[in-house]
C-alpha atoms as one frame of an Amber mdcrd trajectory, in Angstrom:
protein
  38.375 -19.521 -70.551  40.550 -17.465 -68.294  41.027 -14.098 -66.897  44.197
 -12.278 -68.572  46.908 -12.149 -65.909  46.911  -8.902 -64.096  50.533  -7.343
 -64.833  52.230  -3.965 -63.706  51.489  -2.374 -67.360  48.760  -2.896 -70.221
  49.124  -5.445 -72.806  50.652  -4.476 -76.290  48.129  -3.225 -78.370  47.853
  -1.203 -81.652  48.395   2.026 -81.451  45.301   4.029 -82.253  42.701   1.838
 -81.194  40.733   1.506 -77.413  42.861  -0.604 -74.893  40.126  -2.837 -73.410
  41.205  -5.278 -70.919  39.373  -8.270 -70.591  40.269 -12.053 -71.687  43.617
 -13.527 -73.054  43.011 -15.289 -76.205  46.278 -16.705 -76.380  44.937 -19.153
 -73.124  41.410 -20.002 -74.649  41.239 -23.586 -76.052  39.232 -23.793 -78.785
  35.268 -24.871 -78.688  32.816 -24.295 -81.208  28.970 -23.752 -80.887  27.153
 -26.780 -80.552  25.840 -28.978 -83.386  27.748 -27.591 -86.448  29.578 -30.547
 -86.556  32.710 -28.884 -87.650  35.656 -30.473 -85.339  38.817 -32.150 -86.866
  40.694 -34.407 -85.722  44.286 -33.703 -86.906  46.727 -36.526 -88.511  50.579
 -35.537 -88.173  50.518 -34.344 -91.980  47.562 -32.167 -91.760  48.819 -30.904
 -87.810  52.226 -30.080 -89.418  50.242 -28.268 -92.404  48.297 -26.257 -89.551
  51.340 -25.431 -87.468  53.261 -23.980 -90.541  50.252 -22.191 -91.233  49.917
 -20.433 -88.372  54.088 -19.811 -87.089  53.914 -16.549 -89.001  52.953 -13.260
 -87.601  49.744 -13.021 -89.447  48.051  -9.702 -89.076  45.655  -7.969 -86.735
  42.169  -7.241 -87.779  40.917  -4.371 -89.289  40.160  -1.471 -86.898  36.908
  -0.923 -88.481  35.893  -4.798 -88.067  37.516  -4.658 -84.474  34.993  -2.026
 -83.543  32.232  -3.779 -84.828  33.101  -7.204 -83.408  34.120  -6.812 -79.942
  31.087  -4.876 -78.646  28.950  -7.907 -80.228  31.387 -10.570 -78.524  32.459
  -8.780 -75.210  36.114  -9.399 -76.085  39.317  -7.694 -76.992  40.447  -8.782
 -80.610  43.772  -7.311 -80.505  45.380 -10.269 -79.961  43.921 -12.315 -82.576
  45.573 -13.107 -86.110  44.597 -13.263 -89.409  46.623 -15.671 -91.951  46.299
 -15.296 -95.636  49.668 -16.620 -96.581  49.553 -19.591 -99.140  50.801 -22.091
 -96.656  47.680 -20.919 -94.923  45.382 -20.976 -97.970  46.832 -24.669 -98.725
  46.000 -26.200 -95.199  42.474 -24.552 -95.290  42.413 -26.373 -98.788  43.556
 -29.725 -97.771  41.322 -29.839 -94.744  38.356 -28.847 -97.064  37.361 -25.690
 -95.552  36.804 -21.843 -96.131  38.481 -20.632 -92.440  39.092 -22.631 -89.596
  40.101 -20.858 -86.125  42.903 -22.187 -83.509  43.827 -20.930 -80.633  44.033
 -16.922 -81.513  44.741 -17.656 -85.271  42.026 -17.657 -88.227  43.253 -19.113
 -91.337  41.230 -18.352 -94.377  41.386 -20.009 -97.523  41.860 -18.187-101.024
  39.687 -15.368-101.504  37.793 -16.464 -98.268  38.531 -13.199 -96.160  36.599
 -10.658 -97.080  35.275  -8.742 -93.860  34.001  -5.788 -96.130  31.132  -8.244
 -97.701  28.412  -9.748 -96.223  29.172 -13.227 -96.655  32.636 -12.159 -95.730
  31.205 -10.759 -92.398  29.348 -13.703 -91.510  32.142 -16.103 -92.063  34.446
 -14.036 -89.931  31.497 -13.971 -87.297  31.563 -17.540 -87.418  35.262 -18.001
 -86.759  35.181 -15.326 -83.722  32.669 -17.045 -82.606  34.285 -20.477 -82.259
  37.471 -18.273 -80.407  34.808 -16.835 -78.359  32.765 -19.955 -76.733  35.990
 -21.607 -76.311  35.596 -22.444 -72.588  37.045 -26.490 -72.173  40.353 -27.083
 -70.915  42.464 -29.511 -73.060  44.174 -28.849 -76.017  43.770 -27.116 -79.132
  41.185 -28.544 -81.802  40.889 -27.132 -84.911  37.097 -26.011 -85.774  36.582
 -25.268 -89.727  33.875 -24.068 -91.680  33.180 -26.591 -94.503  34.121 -25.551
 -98.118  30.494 -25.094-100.082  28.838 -24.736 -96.375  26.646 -22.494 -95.110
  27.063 -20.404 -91.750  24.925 -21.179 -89.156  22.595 -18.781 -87.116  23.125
 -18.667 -83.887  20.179 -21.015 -81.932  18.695 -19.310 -78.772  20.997 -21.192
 -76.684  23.812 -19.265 -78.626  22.425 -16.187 -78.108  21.983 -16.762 -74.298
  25.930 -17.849 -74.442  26.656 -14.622 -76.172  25.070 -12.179 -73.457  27.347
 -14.550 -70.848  29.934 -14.096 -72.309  29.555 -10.585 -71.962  28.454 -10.717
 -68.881  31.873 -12.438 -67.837  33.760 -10.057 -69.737  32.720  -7.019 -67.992
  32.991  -8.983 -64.247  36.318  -9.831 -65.697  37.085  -6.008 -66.369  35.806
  -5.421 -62.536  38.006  -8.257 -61.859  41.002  -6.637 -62.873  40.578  -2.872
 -62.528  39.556  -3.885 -58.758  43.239  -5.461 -58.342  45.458  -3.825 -55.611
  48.872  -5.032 -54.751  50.378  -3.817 -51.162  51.837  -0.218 -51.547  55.520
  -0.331 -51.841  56.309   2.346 -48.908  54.100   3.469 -46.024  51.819   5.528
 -46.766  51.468   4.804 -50.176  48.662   4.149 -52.012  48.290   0.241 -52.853
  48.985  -0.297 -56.387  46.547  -0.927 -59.286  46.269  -1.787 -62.963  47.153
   0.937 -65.163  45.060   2.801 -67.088  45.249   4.985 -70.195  43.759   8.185
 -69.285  43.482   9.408 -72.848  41.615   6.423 -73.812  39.411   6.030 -71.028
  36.526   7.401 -72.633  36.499   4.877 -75.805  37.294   2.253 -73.294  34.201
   3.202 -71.606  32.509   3.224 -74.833  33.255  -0.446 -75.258  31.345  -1.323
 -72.035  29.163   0.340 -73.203  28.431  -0.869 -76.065  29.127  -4.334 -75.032
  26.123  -4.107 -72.596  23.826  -2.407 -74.762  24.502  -5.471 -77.444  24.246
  -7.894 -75.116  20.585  -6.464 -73.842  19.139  -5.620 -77.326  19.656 -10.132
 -77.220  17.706 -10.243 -73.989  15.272  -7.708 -75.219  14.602  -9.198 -78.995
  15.946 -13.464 -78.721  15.633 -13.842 -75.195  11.952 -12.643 -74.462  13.716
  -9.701 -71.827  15.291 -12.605 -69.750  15.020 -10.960 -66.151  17.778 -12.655
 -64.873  19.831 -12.015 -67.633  19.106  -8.427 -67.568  20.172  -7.964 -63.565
  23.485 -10.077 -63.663  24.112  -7.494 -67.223  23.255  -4.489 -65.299  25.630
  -5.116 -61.974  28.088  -6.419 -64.161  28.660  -3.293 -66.285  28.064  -1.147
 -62.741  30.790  -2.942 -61.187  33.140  -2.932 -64.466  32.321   1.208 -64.714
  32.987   1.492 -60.961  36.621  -0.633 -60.681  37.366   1.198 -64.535  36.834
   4.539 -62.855  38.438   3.620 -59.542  41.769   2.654 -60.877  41.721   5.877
 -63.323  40.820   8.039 -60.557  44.057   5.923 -58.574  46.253   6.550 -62.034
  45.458  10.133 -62.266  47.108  10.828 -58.728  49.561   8.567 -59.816  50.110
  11.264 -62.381  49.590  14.081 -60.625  51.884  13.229 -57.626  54.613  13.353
 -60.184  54.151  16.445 -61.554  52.720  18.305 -58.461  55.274  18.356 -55.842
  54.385  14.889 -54.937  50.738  15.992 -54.070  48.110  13.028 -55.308  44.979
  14.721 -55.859  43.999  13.845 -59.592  40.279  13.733 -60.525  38.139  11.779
 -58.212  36.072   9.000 -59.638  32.795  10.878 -59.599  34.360  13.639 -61.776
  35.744  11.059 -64.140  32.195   9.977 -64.188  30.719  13.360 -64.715  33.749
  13.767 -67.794  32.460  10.850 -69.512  28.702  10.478 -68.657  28.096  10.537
 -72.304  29.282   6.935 -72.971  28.050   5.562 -69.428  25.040   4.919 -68.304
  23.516   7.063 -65.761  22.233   4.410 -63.602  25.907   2.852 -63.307  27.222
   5.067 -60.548  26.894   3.180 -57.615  23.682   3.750 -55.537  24.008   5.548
 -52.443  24.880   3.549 -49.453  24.352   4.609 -45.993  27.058   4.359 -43.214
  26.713   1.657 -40.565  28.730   3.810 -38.281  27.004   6.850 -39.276  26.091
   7.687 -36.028  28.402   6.353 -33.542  29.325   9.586 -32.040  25.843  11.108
 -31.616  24.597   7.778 -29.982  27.305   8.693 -27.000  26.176  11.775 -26.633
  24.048  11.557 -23.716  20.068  12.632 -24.209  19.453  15.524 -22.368  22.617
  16.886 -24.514  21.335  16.028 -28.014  18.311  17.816 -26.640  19.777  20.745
 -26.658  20.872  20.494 -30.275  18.963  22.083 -33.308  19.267  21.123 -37.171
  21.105  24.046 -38.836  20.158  26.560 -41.538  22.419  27.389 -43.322  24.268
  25.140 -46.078  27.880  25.044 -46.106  30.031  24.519 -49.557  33.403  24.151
 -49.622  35.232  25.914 -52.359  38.470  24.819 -51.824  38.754  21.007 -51.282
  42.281  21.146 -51.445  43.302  22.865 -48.905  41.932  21.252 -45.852  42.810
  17.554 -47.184  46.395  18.431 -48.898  49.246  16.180 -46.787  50.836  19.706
 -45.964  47.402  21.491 -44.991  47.556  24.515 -42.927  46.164  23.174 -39.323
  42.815  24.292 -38.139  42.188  25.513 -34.643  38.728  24.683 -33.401  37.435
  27.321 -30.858  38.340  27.628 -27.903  38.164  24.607 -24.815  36.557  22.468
 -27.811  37.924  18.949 -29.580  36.923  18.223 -32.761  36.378  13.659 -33.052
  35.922  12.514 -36.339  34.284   8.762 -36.473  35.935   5.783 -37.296  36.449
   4.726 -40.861  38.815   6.609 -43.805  42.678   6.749 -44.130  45.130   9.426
 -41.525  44.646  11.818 -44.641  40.570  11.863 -45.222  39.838  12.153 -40.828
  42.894  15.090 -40.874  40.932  17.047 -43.372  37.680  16.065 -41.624  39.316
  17.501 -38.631  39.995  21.197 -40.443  36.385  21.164 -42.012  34.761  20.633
 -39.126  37.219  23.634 -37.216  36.261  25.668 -39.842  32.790  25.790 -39.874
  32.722  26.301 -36.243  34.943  29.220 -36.412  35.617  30.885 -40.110  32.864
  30.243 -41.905  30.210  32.640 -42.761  28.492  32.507 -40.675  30.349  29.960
 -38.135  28.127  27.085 -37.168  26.504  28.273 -33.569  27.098  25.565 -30.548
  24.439  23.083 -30.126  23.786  23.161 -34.153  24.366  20.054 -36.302  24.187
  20.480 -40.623  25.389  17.981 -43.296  27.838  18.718 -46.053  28.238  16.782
 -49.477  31.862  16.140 -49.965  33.638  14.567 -53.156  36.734  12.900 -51.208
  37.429  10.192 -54.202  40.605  11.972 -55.246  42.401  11.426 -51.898  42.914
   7.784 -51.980  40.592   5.744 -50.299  37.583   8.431 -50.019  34.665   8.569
 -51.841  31.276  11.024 -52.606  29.526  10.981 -49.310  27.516  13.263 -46.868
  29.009  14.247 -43.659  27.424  15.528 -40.693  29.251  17.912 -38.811  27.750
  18.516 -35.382  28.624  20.938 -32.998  27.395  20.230 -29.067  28.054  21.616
 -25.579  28.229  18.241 -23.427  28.602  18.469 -19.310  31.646  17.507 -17.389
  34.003  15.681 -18.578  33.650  16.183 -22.652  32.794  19.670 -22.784  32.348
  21.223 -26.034  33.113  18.924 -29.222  32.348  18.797 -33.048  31.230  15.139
 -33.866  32.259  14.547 -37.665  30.681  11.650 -39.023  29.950   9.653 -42.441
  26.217   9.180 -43.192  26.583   7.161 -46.758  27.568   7.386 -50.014  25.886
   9.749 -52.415  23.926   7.808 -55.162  23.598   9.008 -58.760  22.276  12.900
 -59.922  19.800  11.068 -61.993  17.855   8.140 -60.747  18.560   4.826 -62.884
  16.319   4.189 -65.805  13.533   1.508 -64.062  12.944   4.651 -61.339  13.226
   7.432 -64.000   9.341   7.670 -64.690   8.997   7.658 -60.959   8.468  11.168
 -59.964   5.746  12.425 -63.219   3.936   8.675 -61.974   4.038   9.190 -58.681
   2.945  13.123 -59.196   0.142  11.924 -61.113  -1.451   8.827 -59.372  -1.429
  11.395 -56.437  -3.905  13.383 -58.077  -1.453  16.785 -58.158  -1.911  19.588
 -60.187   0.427  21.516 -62.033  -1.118  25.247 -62.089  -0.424  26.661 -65.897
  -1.057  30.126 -65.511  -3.870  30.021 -63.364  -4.407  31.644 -61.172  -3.682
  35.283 -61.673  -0.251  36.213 -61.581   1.672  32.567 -61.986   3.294  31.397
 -64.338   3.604  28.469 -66.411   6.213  26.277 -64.627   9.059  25.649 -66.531
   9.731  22.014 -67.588  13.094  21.895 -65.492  11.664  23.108 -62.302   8.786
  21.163 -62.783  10.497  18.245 -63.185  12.378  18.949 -59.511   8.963  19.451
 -58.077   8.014  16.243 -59.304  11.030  14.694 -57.939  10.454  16.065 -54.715
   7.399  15.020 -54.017   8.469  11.564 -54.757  10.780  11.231 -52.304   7.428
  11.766 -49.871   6.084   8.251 -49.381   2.915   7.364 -51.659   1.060   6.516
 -48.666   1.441   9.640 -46.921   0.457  11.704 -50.379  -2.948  10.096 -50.805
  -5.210  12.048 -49.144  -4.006  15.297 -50.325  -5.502  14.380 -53.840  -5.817
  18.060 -55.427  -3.231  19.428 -54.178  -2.359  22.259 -56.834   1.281  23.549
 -56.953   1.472  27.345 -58.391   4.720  28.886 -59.851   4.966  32.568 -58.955
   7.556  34.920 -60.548   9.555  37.589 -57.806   9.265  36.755 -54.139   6.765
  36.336 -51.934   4.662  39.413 -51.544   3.988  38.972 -47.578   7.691  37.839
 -46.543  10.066  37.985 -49.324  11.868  35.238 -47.128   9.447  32.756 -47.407
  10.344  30.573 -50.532   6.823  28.810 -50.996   3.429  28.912 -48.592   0.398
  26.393 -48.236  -2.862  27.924 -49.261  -5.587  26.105 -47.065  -8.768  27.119
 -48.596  -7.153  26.956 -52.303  -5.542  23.717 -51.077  -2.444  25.126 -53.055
   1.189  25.626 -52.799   3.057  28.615 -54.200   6.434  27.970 -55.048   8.476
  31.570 -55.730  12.412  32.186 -57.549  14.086  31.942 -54.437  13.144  28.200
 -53.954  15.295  27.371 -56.521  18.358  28.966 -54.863  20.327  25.943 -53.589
  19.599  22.627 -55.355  22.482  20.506 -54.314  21.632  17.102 -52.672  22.882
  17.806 -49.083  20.019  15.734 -46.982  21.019  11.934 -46.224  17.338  10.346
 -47.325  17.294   6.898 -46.984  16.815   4.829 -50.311  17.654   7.238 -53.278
  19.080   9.828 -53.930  19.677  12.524 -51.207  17.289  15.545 -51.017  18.065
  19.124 -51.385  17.002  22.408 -49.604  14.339  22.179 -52.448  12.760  19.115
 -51.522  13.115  19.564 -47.733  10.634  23.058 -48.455   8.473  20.831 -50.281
   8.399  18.563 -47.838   7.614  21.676 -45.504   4.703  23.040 -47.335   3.203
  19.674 -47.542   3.561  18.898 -43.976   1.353  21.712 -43.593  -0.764  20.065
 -45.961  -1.460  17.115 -44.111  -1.524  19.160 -40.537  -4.211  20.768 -41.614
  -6.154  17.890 -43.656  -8.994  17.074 -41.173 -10.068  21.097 -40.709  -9.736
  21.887 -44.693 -13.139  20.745 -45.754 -14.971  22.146 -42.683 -13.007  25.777
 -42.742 -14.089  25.475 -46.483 -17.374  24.837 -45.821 -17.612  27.511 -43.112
 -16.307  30.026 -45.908 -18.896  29.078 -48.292 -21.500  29.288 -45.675 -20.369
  32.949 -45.185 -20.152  33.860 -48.455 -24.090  32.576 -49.187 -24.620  36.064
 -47.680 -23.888  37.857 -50.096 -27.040  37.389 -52.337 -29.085  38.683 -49.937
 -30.252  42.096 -49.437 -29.703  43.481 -46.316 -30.559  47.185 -45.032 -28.317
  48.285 -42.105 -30.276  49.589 -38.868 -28.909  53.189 -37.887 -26.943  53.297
 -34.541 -26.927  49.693 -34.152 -24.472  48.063 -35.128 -24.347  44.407 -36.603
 -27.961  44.554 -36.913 -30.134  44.864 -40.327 -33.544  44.367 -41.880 -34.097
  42.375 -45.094 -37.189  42.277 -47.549 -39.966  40.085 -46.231 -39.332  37.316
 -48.389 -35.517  37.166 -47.315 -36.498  36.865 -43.292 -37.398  33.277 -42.930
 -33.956  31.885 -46.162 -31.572  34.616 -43.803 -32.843  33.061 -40.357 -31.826
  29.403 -42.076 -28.281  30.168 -43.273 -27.377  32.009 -39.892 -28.403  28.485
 -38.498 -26.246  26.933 -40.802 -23.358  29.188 -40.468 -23.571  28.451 -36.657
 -23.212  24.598 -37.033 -20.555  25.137 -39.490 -18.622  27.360 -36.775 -18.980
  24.935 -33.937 -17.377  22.014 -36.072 -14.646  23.815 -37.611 -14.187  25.077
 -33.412 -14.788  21.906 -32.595 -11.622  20.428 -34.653  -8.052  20.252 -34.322
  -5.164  20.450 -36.846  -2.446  17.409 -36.343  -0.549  19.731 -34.566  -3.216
  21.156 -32.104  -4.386  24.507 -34.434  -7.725  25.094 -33.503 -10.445  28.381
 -34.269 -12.189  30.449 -31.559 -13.509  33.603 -31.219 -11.242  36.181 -29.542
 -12.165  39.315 -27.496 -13.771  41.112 -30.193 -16.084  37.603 -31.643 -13.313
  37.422 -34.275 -13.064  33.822 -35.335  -9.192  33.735 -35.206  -6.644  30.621
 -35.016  -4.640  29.617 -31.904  -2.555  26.749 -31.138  -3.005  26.563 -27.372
  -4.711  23.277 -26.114  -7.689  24.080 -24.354  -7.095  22.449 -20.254  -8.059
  18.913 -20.162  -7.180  18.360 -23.369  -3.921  16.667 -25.113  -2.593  17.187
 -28.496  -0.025  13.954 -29.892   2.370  15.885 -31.295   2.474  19.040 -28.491
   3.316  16.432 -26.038   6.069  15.014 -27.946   7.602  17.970 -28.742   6.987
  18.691 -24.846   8.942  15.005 -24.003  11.894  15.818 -26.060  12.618  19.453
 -24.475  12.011  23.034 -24.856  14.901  23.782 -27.985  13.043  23.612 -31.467
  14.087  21.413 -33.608  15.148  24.094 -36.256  15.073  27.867 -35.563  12.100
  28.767 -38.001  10.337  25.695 -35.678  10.657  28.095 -32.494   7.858  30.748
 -34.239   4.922  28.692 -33.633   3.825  24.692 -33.431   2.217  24.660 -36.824
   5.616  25.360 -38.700   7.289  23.165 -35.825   5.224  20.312 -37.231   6.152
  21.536 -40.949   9.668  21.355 -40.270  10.049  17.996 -37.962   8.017  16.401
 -40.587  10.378  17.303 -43.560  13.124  16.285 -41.362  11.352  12.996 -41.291
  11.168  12.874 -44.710  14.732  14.222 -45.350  17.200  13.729 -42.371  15.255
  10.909 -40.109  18.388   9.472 -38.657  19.711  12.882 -37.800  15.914  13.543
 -36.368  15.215  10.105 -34.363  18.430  10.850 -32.408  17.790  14.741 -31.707
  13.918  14.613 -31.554  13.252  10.547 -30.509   9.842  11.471 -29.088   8.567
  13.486 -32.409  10.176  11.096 -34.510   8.412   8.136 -32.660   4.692  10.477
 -33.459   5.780  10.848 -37.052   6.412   6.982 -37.612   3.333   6.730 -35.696
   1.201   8.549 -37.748   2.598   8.406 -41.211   4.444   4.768 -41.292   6.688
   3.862 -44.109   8.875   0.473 -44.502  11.954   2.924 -45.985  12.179   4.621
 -42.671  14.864   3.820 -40.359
């Protein structure tokens, strides 16, 4: 069997039906399944009966039995031939059989083709069949089902054929849609196989259903072959991927000759998004991070990165266009500053790198601050030679002789919206084996979540390693409607004693994935406050039970019966039988006090009582004493990691642990000394 030959335009087809590129059956010798014992050898009166049979044009099959077929075979039938004629009928006769197949032809004998019956379906099945395991070289043999015989079921061995062949069908589709030839003028795009725009979603459709045939075999005659299943899966990713790739490349094709000669057609991603309904979700690509992704930090010298804090505020550009169009208005970056974009991408994609990264330094609202780095998802796929990536645009004042520069650099492809359908269970399992709640209306003024949100909380938290989420079994997450009462700019808050998280509208504001997390998907502003709230979580998981029990202690009070003294303050009597149960608890509350002022949060928080014996909180380390993470944040500098880190050390903690969690590369090479306590302390194999 062979690949068709790649050519500058599609094959004839009929008009009306899905162009599907995949194997030539003009080239495939003919083989039949094993064992049916049906080959012929030819004498010259019965070959010259044959080759009259078959010299006319015979006709095409049905569409209706096309679209049946070729998902079940993995082929395109548009090629083959049908012959009825009574030449046809007579050589069928005279070799004693109902059809026999050569090459692309089918002859039939009287009455024989009947695709519309079942018996006529099965003999047909039988003939494609023979076309479609044709894989030996050598000459044509003519394969014929027996007059008065019955068709054979396929054995297992068949079957497993049958999901190879489809299997080599769709790598042959990769084969060909992945196809360049050198561009014709510099500059140019390198050309591909053409593709019919219009009919790219039922071509799509016949992947489609071509996998989804080939695994219900695995699934129900193949007892869910595993290796079967992952050479099916990567070869319909890779035939979706090169399919969308070379539409994405026609498209500008298009476009550059009706737009002024500007090629910026849809980008494969958006083709993807067009037609998700006959793809599967999984088959986007899965995101890929940059081996150069940080070649331009890593020059920057320590002491510099230092000095450089993760940003807050997520940039979107609105118009693409007009920073990556060949005729693009120049950017000026400010003043006595060069903008480098890393290595990697055509003159086009690091030009309009270039202006992005002027822009947010200058234009933007609000411009990017010096000594601030952020990431920004771009969809570059329409541009030639670009793709759907994070960037990370970082703006840093450097000593003598760089000066002031914005570093642009590639972190990785973006994976798929949705995770693929093995992981898709992930976040409710992973939510649940922690031993999470999800608060339904309880308590007083929540809400019940709704299933949406829920479902990005759940995803959230799974991008949290399950080894870091164990001990916070309990953990209850609360929706609240409004904002929050005590700082409307606080999105969600940790709860110690409820051992709770409130989650309020404004969490929900920005949801796209703009965090470059290793492994899946990248996380959003979302999951980075998640992230947050549960870093508090675990900072304060050693003092929980003991402030808890310190509470409860207090609150035993209250079913007693105390009597105030007049003019002295703090002191009381109680009825006799109270004195000696009173005198017991105060003991108690005492011992409670000195362990929960005995302990210390992960990040150093610790309880004493202040100038008035209030038991209050304060994060300074007592002399003599030294806190893990206070001394790493010490090692790395005085600059915060993030501007909300600068208001105290417990929501530093919070906020260098969801950058562990969401950005680690961006946080080992700004923070090396907190990153280095983090991997310390909560070590995961999918951390960099």
């Amino acid at each position: 069997m062979t690949l068709s030959t790649r050519d500058t335009g599609p094959p004839a087809h009929d008009e009306g039906e899905p162009l599907r590129h995949g194997f030539d059956f003009a080239s495939i010798p003919v083989h039949a399944p094993r064992g049916d014992g049906c080959d012929v050898e030819l004498d010259d009166r019965h070959a010259a009966a044959v080759g009259e049979a078959i010299s006319g044009p015979g006709r095409p099959l049905e569409p209706a039995v096309r679209r049946e077929m070729e998902p079940m075979l993995g082929h395109d039938l548009s090629r083959l031939r049908v012959h009825q004629t009574a030449p046809a009928q007579r050589s069928a006769n005279d070799l004693g059989a109902r059809a026999y197949s050569v090459g692309k032809h089918i002859v039939f004998g009287a009455g024989e083709y009947a695709p519309h019956t079942l018996a006529g379906r099965r003999l047909l099945a039988h003939e494609l069949w023979h076309i479609h395991d044709g894989r030996a070289a050598g000459p044509a043999r003519v394969r014929r089902q027996p007059l008065g015989g019955q068709v054979q079921a396929p054995t297992p061995l068949d079957q497993k054929e049958m999901v190879r062949e489809s299997i080599t069908f769709l790598r042959g589709a990769a084969d060909y849609y992945t196809f360049r030839s050198p561009p014709m003028k510099p500059g140019q795009e390198p050309a591909g196989a053409r593709v019919y725009l219009e009919r790219l979603g039922t071509q799509l459709d016949g992947y489609l259903k071509t996998r989804d045939t080939a695994a219900n075999l695995i699934d129900t005659a193949l007892a869910g072959d595993a290796a079967l299943t992952a050479q099916l899966q990567a070869a319909y990713r890779d035939a979706v991927t090169a399919l969308l790739n070379a539409a994405s490349l026609e498209s500008r094709r298009r476009n550059a000759a009706t737009a002024a000669g500007t090629p910026t057609g849809d980008s494969p991603f958006e083709l993807f998004t067009k037609h998700q309904k006959v793809i599967h979700e999984w088959a986007w690509p899965r995101a890929t991070p940059d081996p150069r992704a940080n070649e331009l930090l890593d020059k920057v010298s320590q002491n510099d990165r230092g000095q450089i804090k993760v940003g807050d505020t997520v940039y979107t550009l609105t118009n693409v266009d007009g920073f990556f169009h060949p005729n693009a208005v120049a950017v000026p970056p400010p003043a006595n500053t060069t903008v480098s974009v890393a290595p990697g991408g055509t003159d086009r994609i690091r030009a309009g790198l270039a202006r992005v990264g002027a822009m947010l330094a200058t234009t933007a609202n609000p411009p990017m601050p010096i000594n601030t780095t952020t990431t920004v998802r771009l969809d570059l796929g329409r541009y030639g030679g670009g793709d759907r990536a994070l960037y990370r645009f970082t703006y840093v004042r450097q000593g003598p002789p760089r000066g002031n520069e914005i570093l642009v650099e590639r972190l990785g492809s973006i994976g798929p919206d949705q995770r693929p359908p093995s992981e898709q269970a992930t976040p409710e399992q992973v939510f649940t084996r922690a031993g999470f709640v999800r608060a339904a209306g309880v308590p007083a003024k929540s809400m019940d979540w709704p299933d949406a949100q829920f479902a990005l909380l759940q995803s959230a938290v799974a991008q949290i390693p399950e080894s870091i989420l164990g001990p916070q079994r309990g953990l209850m997450f609360i929706r609240v409607a409004g904002v929050n009462p005590g700082d409307p700019t606080k999105a969600a808050n940790y709860d110690q004693e409820e051992h709770a998280i409130r989650v309020y509208d404004n969490a929900f504001g920005n949801l796209g994935q703009t965090k470059a997390t290793p492994g899946g998907r990248a996380s959003s502003d979302f999951d980075r406050l998640i992230a947050h709230e549960i870093g508090h979580a675990l900072d304060f998981e050693s003092q929980r039970p003991l402030n808890n029990k310190f509470k409860a202690s207090i609150r035993e009070q209250d079913r007693f019966h105390p009597t105030p003294i007049p003019n002295q303050p703090g002191r009381v009597t109680l009825p006799p039988g109270e004195i000696a149960a009173w005198r017991a608890l105060h003991a108690k509350i005492a011992r409670d006090e000195a362990a929960l002022s005995a302990s210390r949060s992960l990040s150093g928080r610790r309880y004493e009582r202040d100038s008035n014996k209030k038991l209050v909180e304060t994060n300074q380390v007592p002399a003599g004493e030294v806190n893990e993470f206070q001394a790493a944040v010490a090692a790395d500098g005085p600059t915060p990691i993030t501007n909300y880190a600068g208001t105290t050390v417990v929501e530093h903690f919070a906020e260098a642990f969801a950058l562990y969690i969401s950005e680690p590369q961006t946080l080992a090479r700004l923070r090396p000394h907190v990153y280095a306590y983090f991997s310390k302390k909560f070590p995961d194999p999918a951390r960099p």
